[in-house]
C-alpha positions, 0 to 999 in steps of 0.5 A, a space after each residue: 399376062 391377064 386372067 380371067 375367071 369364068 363365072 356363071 351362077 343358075 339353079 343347081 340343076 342348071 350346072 353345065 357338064 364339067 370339061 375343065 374349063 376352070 369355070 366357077 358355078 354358083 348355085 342360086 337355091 343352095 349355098 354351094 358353089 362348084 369349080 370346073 377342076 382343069 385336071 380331073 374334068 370334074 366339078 368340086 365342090 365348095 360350101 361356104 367357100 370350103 372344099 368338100 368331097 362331095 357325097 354319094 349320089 341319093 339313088 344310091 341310099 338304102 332308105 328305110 322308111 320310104 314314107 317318112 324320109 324323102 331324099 332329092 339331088 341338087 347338083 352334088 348336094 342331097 336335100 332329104 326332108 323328113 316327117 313324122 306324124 304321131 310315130 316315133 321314129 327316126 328314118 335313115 339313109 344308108 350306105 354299106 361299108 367296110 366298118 370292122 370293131 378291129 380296123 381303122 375308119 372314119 365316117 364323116 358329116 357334113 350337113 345343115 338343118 333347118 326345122 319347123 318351129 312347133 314341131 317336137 325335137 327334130 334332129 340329124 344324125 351320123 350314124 352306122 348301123 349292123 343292117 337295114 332292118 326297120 325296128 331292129 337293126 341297131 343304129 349308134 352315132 351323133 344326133 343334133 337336135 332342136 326344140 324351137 328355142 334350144 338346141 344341142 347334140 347328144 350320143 344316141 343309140 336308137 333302131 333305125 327307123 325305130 325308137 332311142 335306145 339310150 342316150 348320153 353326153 347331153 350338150 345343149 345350148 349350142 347352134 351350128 350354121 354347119 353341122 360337122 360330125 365324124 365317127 373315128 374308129 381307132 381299132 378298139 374304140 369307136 369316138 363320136 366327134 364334133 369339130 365346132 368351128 373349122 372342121 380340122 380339130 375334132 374332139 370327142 363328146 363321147 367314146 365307146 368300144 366299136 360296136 360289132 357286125 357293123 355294115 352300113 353308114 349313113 344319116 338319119 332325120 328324125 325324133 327318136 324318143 317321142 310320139 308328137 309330130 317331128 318335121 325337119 330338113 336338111 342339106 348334106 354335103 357330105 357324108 362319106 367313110 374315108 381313112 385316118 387323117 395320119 396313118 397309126 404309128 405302131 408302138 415300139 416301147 414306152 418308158 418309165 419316165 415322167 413323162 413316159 417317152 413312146 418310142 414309134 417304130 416309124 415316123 408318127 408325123 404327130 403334132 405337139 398338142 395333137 391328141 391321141 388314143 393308145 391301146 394294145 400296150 404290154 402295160 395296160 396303164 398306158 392305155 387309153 380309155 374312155 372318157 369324156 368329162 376326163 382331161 386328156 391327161 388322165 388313162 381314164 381319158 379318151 386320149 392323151 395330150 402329146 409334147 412329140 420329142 424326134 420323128 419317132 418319139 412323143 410324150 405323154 403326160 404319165 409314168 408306169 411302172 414296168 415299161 412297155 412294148 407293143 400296141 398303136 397310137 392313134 391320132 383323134 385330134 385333126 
């Protein structure tokens, strides 16, 4: 039996209407490609030949600082253009959400940037916010930005449309073709994570408990901490508010061994190697916390390094005295 792929390629805005047909899409003026799903009738959508859930339509953004953020649609994928002009600020696209300091979430980015050369450290963000209120709802996330010659990312947090609050966990000298960041809720803990290269492994460039009233998720452009003209723009692919990759495992005891021996109450379909926070244990020194310059060997770590023993027991590399009940693992790794 012979098969045959159908191809066409066009401007984005020239995809025809998906019918199933298996049809592969090539964009022209983006670097997405779309498949023709034969079971949902729906195009899906692939950046560099990697499947990515595709965003929310930009008409449906709350944009707060019409004049310096610009945001267009191409096919699936959001083209927003940013510039400031002796102001410093950093506009924002916004969604609400469900993004509780107590449960479980994951905000996700995919994104490209590309700036002006001159133009005063421009950047893209992932961000969550507590409103939408210009120059005063407060904004925490990821910010990726460049200088001409340099480029780095940081933790932020800034006022939507407004100026840097603080910053932290400084990198810089790193580029990226795609910018994959995530903010993972854990339940206590908010982790700002980065996955450098196959956007499967993230790790943390910083962790912080999960702010509160918490209610919207989205992206920002901008220059945050300057008052000199700022010009950027960028793709996003993707930009969403999903659940845990693995559920978390309730804990049922934690031993005194050295190792300790964590005992789940059901299947924690963890990996050896996988990283993973803990927190609610009876014995507080089993505990994740929330450090980045720390091994993830150490309570002082934003999580710790498993060796997984049977389906409802791992290790981890401690010992405390007394032993321990109660409390969740959370998987921070993949």
């Amino acid at each position: 039996m012979t098969y045959r792929i159908l191809q066409q390629s066009g401007v984005s805005t020239a995809r025809p209407t998906a019918t199933g047909s298996g049809l592969v899409y090539q964009c022209s003026d983006i670097p997405v490609k779309y498949v023709d799903d034969h079971a949902t009738k729906a195009w899906k959508q692939y950046v560099r030949d990697i499947y990515t859930p595709t965003p929310t339509v930009a008409s449906s953004y709350t944009v707060v600082s019409t004049t310096n953020l610009s945001l267009a649609q191409y096919a699936d994928t959001i083209s927003a253009r940013m510039l400031v002009s002796g102001v410093s600020t950093a506009p924002c696209a916004l969604l609400s959400g469900t993004l509780s300091s107590s449960g479980t979430w994951v905000v996700n980015l995919l994104a490209s940037m590309d700036e002006v050369i001159n133009t005063t450290y421009p950047g893209v963000a992932i961000v969550v916010t507590d409103g939408t209120t210009s120059g005063t709802s407060n904004a925490y996330g990821i910010t990726y930005w460049s200088n001409g010659t340099n480029h780095g990312l940081h933790q932020d947090q800034f006022k939507v449309n407004g100026t840097r609050s603080s910053v932290s966990n400084e990198f810089s000298g790193i580029t990226f073709e795609l910018i994959r960041f995530r903010l993972l809720a854990d339940g206590t803990n908010l982790h700002y994570q980065v996955s450098y290269q196959d956007g499967f492994h993230w790790t943390d460039i910083a962790c912080a408990t999960t702010p509160s009233s918490l209610a919207y998720y989205g992206f920002a452009l901008g220059n945050d901490f300057t008052s000199n003209s700022s010009y950027t723009q960028a793709l996003i692919y993707r930009n969403d508010l999903t659940t845990l990759t693995v559920a978390q495992a309730t804990i049922s005891t934690i031993s005194t061994a050295n190792p300790a021996i964590v005992t789940t109450s059901a299947a924690h379909n963890f990996l050896t190697g996988d990283i993973v926070a803990i927190h609610g244990s009876s014995n507080a020194n089993f505990n994740s916390g929330t450090g980045v310059t720390t091994a993830p060997t150490a309570a002082a770590a934003f999580g710790w390094v498993i060796t997984v023993t049977g389906t409802n027991t791992f290790t981890i590399p401690t010992s405390s005295t007394p032993s321990a009940t109660g409390g969740n693992a959370t998987l921070i790794s993949r």
